[in-house]
C-alpha positions, 0 to 999 in steps of 0.5 A, a space after each residue: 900350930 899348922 902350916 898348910 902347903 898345896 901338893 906334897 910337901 916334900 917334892 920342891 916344897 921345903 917340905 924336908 928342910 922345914 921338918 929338919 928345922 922343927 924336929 931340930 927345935 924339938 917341936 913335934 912333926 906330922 906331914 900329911 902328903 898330897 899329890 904333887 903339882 907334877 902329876 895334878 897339874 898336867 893332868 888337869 889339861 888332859 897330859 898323862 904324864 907316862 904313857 906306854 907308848 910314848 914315855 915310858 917314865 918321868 922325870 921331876 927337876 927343878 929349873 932353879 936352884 939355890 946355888 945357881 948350878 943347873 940340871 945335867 940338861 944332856 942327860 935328861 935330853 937322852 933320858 927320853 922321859 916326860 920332864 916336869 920341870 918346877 920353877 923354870 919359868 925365870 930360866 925358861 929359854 935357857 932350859 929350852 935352848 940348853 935341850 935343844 943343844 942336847 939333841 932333843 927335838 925342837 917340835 917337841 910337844 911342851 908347854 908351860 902351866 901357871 896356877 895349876 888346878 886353880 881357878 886362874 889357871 892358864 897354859 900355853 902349848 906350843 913345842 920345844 923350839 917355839 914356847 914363851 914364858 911370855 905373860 906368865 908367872 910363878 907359880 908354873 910347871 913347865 911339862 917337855 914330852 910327847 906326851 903334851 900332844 894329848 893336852 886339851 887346850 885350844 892350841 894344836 899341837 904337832 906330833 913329834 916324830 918318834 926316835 
């Protein structure tokens, strides 16, 4: 028996609860790990998720939880990272208002992808202040940095002023 997942399992995808149930069973394990969403789907448009320039590291965080409880939205404000946030669609204003009153620049560069690396992939680029989850779906990565100026999509984006 085999169960396929995309990207790795183990970054917001079960992928350790799942093997916790089965070794649990007594039923044999082996994880083949692939590459994160949080990587291949920017780079799919052109965004490096670090750059040493710009963002000196990343951040993964999940927009939704099982028990409704949120990320510390200031301190990944102050974090000054790349944020990849997985399965924010649903709260994406929330996300995107709650950073704002943290202190993160509203022109900062973000975007939001669905359907990462897949032929029905579709992206909008926009900034901190002005993105729309509007006619999109899960699943989708929504990516907040400067790094999003280097995305290459039709949109212009403008450059956020470096603090």
């Amino acid at each position: 028996m085999a169960r396929l997942k995309g990207g790795d399992p183990f970054v917001f995808g079960r992928g350790g609860e799942e093997v916790e149930a089965l070794r649990a069973h007594g039923i044999e394990v082996e994880v083949i790990p692939g590459i994160t969403a949080g990587t291949a789907v920017p780079a799919s448009i052109g965004i490096p998720v670090t750059h040493r320039d710009l963002a000196r590291g990343v951040t993964f965080v999940t927009g939704h939880t099982r028990d409704g409880t949120q990320p510390d939205w200031q301190a990944l404000a102050r974090a000054r990272t790349t944020l990849v946030i997985y399965m924010g669609l649903g709260g994406l204003q929330r996300i995107l208002s709650s950073l704002q009153e943290a202190g993160m620049d509203p022109a900062t560069p973000a975007c939001v992808i669905e359907n990462g690396t897949l032929h029905n992939q579709k992206q909008r680029v926009a900034t901190l202040g002005t993105l729309s989850g509007d006619g999109f779906a899960s699943p989708a990565l929504v990516v907040i940095g400067d790094v999003v100026r280097f995305a290459r999509v039709a949109v212009a984006v403008p450059t956020a002023k470096a603090a």
